[in-house]
C-alpha positions in Angstrom: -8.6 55.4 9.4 -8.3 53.9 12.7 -5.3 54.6 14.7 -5.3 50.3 15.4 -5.4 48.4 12.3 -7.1 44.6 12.8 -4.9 42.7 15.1 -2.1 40.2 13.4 -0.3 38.1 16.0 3.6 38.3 15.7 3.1 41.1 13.0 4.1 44.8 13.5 1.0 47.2 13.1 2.7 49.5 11.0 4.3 49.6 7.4 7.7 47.7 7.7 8.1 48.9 3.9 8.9 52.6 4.6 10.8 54.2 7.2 8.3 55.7 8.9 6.5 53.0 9.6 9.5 51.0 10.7 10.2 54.5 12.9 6.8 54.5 14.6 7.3 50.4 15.3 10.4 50.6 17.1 9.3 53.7 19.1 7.0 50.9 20.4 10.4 48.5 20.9 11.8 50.8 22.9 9.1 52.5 24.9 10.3 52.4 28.4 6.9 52.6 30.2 7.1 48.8 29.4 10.0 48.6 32.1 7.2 49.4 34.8 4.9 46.2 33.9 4.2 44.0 36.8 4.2 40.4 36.9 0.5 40.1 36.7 -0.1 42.6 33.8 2.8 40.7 31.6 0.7 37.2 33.0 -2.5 38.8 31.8 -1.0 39.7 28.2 0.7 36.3 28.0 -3.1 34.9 28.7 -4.9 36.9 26.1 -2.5 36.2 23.4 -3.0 32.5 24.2 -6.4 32.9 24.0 -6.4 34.8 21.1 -4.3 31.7 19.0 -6.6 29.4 20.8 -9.7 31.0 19.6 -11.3 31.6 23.1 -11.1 35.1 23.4 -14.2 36.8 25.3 -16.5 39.1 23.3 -15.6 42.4 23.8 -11.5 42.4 23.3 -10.5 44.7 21.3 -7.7 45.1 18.5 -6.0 47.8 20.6 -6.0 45.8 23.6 -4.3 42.7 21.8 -1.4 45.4 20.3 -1.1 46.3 23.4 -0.8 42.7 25.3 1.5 41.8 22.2 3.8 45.3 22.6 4.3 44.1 26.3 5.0 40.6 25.7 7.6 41.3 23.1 9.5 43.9 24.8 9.7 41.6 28.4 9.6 37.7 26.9 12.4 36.3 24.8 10.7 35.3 21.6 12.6 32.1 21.4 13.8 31.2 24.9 10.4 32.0 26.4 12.3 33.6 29.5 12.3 37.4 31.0 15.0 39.4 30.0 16.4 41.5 32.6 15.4 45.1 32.6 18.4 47.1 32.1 19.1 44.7 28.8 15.9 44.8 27.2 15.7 46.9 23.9 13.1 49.3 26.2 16.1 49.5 28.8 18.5 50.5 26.4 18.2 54.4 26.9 17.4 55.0 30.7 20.2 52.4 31.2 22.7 53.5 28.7 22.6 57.0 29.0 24.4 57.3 32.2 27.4 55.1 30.0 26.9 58.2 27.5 27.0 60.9 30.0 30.4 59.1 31.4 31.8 58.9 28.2 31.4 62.5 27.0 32.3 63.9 30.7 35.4 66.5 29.8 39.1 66.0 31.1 38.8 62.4 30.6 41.9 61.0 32.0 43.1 57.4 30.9 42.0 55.4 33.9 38.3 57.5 33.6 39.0 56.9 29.7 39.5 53.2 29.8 36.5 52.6 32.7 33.8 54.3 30.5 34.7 52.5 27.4 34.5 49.1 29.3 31.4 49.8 30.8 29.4 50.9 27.5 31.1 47.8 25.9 29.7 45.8 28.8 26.4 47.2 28.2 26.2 46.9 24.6 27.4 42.9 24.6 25.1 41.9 27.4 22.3 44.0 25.2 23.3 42.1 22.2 23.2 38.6 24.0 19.6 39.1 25.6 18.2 40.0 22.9 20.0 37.7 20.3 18.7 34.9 17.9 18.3 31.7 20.4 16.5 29.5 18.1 20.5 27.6 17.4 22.4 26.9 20.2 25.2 28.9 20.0 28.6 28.6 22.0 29.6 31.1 24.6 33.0 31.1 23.0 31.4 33.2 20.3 29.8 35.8 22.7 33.2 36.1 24.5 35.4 36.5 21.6 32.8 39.5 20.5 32.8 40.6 24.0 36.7 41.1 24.0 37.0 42.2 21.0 34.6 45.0 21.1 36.2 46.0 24.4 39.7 46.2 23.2 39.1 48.2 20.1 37.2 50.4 21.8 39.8 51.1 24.5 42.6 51.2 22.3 41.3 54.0 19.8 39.9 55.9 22.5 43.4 55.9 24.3 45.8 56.3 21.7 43.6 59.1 20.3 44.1 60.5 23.5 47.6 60.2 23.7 48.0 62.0 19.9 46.0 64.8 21.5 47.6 65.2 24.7 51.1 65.0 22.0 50.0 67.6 19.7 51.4 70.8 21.2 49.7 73.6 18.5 46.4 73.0 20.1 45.4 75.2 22.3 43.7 74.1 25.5 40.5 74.9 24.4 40.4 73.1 21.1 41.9 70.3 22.7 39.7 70.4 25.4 36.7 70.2 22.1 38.6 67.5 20.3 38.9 65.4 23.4 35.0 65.7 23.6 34.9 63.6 20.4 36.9 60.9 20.4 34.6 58.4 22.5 32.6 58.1 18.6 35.8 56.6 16.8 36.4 54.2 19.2 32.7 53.4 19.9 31.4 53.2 16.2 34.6 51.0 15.7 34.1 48.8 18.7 30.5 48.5 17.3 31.5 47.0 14.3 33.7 45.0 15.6 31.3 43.4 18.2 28.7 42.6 14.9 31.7 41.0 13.0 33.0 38.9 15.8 30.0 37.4 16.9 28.2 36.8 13.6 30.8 35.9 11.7 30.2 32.1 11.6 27.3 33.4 9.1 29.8 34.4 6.8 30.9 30.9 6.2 27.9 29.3 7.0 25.1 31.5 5.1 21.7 32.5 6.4 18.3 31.8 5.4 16.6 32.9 3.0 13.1 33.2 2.4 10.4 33.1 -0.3 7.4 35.3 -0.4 5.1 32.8 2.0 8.1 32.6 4.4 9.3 29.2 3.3 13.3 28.7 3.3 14.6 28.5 -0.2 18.2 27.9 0.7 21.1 29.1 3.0 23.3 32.2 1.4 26.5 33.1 2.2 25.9 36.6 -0.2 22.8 37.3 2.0 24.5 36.6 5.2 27.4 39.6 3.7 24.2 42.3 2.9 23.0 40.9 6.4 26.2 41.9 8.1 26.7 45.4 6.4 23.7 46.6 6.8 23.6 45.9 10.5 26.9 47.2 10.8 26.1 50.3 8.9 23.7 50.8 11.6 26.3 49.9 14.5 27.5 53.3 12.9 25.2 55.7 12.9 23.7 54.9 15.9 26.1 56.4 17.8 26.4 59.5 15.7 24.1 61.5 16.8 24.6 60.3 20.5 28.3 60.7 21.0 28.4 63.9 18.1 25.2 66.0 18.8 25.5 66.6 22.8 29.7 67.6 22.6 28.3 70.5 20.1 25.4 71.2 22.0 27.3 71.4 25.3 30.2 73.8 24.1 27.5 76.3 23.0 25.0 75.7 25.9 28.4 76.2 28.8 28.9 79.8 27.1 25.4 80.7 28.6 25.8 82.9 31.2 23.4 81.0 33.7 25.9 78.0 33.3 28.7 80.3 33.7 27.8 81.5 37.1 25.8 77.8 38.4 29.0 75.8 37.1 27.0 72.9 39.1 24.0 72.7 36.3 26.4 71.5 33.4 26.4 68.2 34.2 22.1 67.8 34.9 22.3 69.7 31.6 24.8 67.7 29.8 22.4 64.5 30.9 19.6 65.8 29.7 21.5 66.6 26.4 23.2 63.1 26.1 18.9 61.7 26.9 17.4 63.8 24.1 20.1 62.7 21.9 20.0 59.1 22.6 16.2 58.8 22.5 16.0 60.3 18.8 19.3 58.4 17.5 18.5 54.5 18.6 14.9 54.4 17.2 16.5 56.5 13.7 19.5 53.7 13.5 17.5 50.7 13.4 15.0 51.9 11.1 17.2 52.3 8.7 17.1 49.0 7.1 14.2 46.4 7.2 14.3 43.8 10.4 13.4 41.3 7.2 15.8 42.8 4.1 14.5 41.5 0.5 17.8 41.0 -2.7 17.0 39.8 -5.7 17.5 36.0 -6.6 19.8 36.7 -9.7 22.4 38.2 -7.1 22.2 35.1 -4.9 24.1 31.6 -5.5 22.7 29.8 -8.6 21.6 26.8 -6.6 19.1 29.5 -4.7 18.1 30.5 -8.0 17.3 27.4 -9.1 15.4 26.1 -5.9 12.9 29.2 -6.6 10.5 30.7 -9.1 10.2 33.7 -6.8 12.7 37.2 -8.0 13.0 38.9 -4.7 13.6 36.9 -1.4 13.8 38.2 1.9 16.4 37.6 4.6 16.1 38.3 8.7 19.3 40.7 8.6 19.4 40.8 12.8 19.1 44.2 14.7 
């Protein structure tokens, strides 16, 4: 079977229905070779894929060449806005740009100024990540963004810290299990923080509904039981995404300092701890956001009656968010 299935414009080539498939897709979202695109290249894919709705392609184009022009366009150009996003902030950005946030975050002997900084910045990071790349097809108010933004920020700092403090408090440790326990507290208060950012700024959906959609992608009604699978799942994700990332590299890193190379060139722990915190990061973000459909399907009979009514249709599907 060929590696490049016949081109679908605004479709993903591979199975969104299994994980795998939804693996291999975002390993495309992500690639970061895309952050290396010049103007004219992203102009020329822009061109062909206007071309290709038009009709007027040339002989001689193939299918691999349009998934290409479309992986490019979609991981530079705001699908609803139209506009660049900036690099650091696009979903291909998100490792080479965040793992230095990681690397600060896991550093060892944290203290509460270090503590607080690193915990801003990756909060920083994350909201300014989630803004780029949101849903712009409703105008929404910056108030929203803002109230996320703090909020996110504020948990994050205030786990982080008064973990921290109960460490520093709790004499029967010795200095080298707190020294471990320290190395883990940045995933508390980031998985927290996480959560906290999706509630905040989605939460108008709660009240509001969301879309949901029959099986030719018509809207059948707006459901506020939809909008709560919508927001779990997504936060579910906001969960294990930094799991592996903020977990993986402190277990790693204790094992990998008792080397004796690392013990005599003291200087190579932190290129290795970086290269630790990459790995990590590379295999968790693509894992985390396959876990759940981009487009989620619930049956109708656990939807409002007025949904159920307005459809002959079982199963619907919702856009649950990333």
């Amino acid at each position: 079977m060929s590696e490049y299935p016949a081109f679908q414009y605004g479709k993903s080539r591979f199975n969104q229905d299994t994980f795998f498939g939804r693996f291999r897709h975002f390993l495309d979202v992500i690639d970061p070779s895309t952050l290396f695109v010049t103007k004219k290249r992203l102009q020329e894919c822009v061109d062909q894929l206007d071309r290709y709705k038009q009709g007027t392609l040339p002989p001689g184009v193939t299918d691999a060449q349009l998934w290409q022009a479309q992986k490019i366009k979609q991981a530079i150009i705001h699908p609803d806005t139209g506009e660049k996003i900036l690099m650091p902030f696009r979903m291909s950005g998100f490792i080479p740009f965040g793992t230095p946030v990681v690397v600060g975050l896991l550093l060892p002997n944290q203290t509460l100024v270090s503590t607080v900084f690193w915990q801003w910045l990756n909060q920083s990071h994350n909201a300014c990540v989630n803004y780029c790349n949101r849903n712009a097809s409703k105008p929404a108010p910056a108030s929203k963004f803002l109230q996320g933004y703090v909020g996110a920020v504020t948990s994050a700092v205030s786990i982080a810290v008064g973990l921290n403090v109960l460490i520093q408090r709790a004499s029967h440790f010795s200095p080298t299990t707190r020294l471990l326990v320290q190395r883990f507290i940045p995933f508390p208060a980031v998985a927290s923080a996480n959560v906290c950012n999706v509630v905040l700024m989605r939460h108008s959906e709660l009240s509001e509904g969301i879309n949901v959609l029959d099986e030719n992608g018509k809207v059948v009604g707006t459901s506020k039981v939809a909008a709560r699978h919508a927001l779990l799942e997504t936060a579910l994700t906001r969960v294990v995404l930094p799991m592996p990332i903020l977990v993986l590299p402190p277990l790693i890193m204790a094992g990998l300092e008792k080397l004796p190379l690392l013990q005599r060139h003291r200087r190579l722990v932190l290129p290795a701890h970086s290269l630790v915190c990459l790995a990590a990061f590379g295999l968790a973000l693509p894992l985390a956001i396959s876990l759940f459909p981009q487009m989620s399907q619930i049956s109708v009979n656990q939807l409002e009656p007025e949904i159920a009514m307005a459809t002959d249709c079982k199963i619907v599907t919702y856009n649950k968010g990333l």
